[in-house]
C-alpha positions in Angstrom: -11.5 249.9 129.6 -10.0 246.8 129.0 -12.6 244.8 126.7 -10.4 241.9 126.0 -10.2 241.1 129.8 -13.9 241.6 130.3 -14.6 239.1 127.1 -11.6 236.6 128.8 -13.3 237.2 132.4 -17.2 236.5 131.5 -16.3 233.5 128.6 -14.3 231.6 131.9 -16.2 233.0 134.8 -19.2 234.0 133.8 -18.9 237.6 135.2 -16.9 240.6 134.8 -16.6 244.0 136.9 -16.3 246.7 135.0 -15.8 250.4 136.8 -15.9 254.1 136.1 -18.1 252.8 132.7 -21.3 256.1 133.5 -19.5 259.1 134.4 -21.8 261.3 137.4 -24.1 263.0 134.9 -25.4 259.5 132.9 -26.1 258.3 136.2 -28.2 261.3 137.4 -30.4 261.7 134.3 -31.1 257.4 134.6 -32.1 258.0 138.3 -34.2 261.2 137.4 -36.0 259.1 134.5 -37.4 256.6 136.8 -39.6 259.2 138.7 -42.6 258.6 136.2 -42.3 255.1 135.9 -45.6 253.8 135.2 -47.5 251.9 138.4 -48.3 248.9 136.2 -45.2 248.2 135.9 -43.8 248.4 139.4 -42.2 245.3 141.4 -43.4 246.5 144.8 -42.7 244.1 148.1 -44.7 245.0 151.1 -45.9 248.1 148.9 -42.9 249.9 148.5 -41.6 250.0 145.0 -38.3 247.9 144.9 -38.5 247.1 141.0 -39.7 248.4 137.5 -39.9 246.1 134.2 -40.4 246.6 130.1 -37.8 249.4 130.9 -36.9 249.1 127.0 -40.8 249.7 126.3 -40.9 252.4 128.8 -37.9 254.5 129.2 -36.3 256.7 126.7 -32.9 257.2 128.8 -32.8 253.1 129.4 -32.7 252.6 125.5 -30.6 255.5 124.8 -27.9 253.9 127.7 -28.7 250.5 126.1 -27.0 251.7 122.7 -24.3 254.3 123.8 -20.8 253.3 122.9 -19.7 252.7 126.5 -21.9 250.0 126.8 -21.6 248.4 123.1 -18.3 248.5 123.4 -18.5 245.9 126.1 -21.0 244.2 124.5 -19.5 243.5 121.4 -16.7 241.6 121.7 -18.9 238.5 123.3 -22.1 238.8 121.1 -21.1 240.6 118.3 -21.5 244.2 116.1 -25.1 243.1 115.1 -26.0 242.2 119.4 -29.6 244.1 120.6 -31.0 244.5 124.0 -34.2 242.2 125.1 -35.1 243.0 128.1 -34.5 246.0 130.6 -35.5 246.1 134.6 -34.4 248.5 137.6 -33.6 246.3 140.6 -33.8 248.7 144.1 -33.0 247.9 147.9 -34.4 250.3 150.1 -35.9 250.1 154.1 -38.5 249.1 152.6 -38.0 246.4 150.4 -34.6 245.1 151.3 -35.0 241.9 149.2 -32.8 239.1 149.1 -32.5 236.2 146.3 -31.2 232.2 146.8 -28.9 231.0 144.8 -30.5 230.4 141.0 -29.8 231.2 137.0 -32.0 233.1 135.3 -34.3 231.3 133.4 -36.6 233.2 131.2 -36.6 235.4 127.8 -39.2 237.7 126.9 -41.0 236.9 123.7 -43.7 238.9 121.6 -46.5 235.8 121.6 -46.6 232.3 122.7 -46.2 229.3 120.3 -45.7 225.8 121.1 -41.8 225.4 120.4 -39.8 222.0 121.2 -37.5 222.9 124.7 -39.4 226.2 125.6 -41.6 225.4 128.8 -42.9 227.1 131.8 -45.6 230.1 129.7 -46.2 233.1 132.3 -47.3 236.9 131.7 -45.6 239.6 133.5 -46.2 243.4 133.3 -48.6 242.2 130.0 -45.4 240.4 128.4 -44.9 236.9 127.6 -41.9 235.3 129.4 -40.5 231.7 128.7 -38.1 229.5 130.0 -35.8 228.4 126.8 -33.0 225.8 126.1 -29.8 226.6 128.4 -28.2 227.5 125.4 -30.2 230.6 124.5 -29.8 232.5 127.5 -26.5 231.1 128.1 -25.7 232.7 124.4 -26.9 236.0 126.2 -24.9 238.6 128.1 -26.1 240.8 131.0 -24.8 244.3 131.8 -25.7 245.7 135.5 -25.6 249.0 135.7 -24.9 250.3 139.2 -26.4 253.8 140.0 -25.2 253.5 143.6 -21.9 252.5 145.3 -22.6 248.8 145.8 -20.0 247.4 148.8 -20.4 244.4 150.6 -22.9 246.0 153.4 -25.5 246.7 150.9 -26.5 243.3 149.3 -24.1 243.0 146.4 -24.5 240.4 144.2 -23.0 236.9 144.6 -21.4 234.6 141.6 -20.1 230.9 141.8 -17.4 231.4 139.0 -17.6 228.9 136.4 -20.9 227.9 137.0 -22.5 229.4 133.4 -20.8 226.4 131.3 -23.1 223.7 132.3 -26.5 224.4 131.7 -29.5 224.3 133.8 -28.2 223.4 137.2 -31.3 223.1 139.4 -30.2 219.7 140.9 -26.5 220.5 141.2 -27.2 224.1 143.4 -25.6 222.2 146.6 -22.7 220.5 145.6 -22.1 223.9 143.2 -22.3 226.0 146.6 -20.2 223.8 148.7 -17.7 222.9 145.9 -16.9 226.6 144.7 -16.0 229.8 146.7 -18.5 232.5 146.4 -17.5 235.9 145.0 -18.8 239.3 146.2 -19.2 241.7 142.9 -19.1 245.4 144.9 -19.1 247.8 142.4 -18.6 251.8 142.6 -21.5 254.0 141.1 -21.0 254.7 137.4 -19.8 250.8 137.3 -21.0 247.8 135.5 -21.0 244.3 136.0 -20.9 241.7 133.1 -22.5 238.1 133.5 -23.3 235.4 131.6 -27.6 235.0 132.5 -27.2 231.4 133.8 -23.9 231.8 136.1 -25.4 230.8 139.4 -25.8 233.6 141.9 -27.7 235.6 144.7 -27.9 238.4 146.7 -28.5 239.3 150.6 -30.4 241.7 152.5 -28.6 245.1 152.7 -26.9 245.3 156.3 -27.7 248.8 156.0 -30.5 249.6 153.7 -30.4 252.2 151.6 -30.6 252.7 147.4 -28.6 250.0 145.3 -30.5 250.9 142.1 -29.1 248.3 139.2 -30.4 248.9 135.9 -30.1 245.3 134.1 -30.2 244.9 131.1 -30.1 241.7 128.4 -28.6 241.6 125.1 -28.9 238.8 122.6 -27.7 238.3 118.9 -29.0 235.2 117.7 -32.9 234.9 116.7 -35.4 232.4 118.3 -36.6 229.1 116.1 -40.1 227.9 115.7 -41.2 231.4 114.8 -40.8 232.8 118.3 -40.0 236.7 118.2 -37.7 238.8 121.1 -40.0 240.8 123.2 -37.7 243.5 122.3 -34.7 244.2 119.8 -33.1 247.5 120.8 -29.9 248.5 119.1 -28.2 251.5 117.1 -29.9 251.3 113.8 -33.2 251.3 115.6 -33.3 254.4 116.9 
């Protein structure tokens, strides 16, 4: 596993793809560990199940996969030995939810309680937990790491980047010229594999020509703390547990 690549790839790019990181038995227990997943925090779309949050809160294998070695290892060398996980969410295409998402960062942290804090806007509840939309500089600070459960090729609605995108902060206006500017890549990933991405790298994902499982745990990792009093929903990491 070449970390120094991954660390050059996501600080340029914005995304990494990492393979053979879960070996067949890591992926096995994850998938058996969502079959009690509490309804309350189900994503459903036309009332099949295509999504579970507060996976951190929830999930004893997620956490346990959110500090192993494999993981930290990649985590590390962009965030730091003292990084922690904030946030945790199983992403699903089946038949019956075979989603698809526009081009778009993402634009929320979750926090422990509200509090009026200069550049933190756009208050919602999800699943019982406060969200926010910070500064671009908090989440682009952060690092996701998608962890694929399924062999993800470019039939079954792989994710989409538009390299480069992550070093200029809240694009929302600039989505057009960013789309017809820059070539889109296709991240297809084998099961066991992970891929890296800076939160606010613009990017989207199809349908599934074909639907069937392209279970993703994601999961976000921090290392710096919030101002004005503001707490992480979450702080998973080694010395926690």
């Amino acid at each position: 596993m070449n970390t120094d690549y991954s660390h050059d790839a996501v600080a340029r790019l914005g995304y990494a793809v990492v393979e053979n990181v879960l070996n067949a038995d890591d992926v096995a227990k994850l998938i058996d560990s969502f079959d009690d997943a509490p309804a309350h925090n189900a994503v459903r779309r036309k009332s099949a199940i295509y999504g579970v949050r507060n996976l951190l809160e929830i999930n004893v294998a997620v956490r346990e996969i959110a500090c192993d070695e494999r993981i930290r290892n990649l985590v590390a060398p962009m965030l730091g030995a003292g990084a922690f996980a904030t946030r945790a969410i199983l992403f699903d295409k089946v038949p019956g939810a075979n989603w698809s998402l526009g081009w778009h960062q993402d634009s929320v942290i979750s926090v422990r309680e509200p509090s009026d804090v200069a550049g933190f806007r756009a208050w919602s509840q999800k699943a019982g937990v406060w969200q926010v939309q910070p500064p671009a500089e908090v989440l682009g600070g952060m690092l996701t790491v998608r962890i694929h459960l399924d062999d993800c090729g470019e039939s079954n609605g792989p994710l989409r980047v538009l390299p480069g995108s992550h070093r200029f902060g809240w694009l929302d206006d600039e989505i057009e010229d960013w789309k017809a500017r820059v070539q889109q890549i296709v991240c297809t990933v084998s099961r066991g594999g992970v891929v890296l991405m800076n939160p606010i790298l613009l990017h989207a994902s199809s349908p599934a020509e074909y639907p069937a499982h392209r279970r993703v745990v994601h999961i976000e990792y921090a290392c710096a703390e919030l101002p004005g009093g503001l707490e992480w929903n979450q702080r998973v990491a080694p010395s926690n547990d």
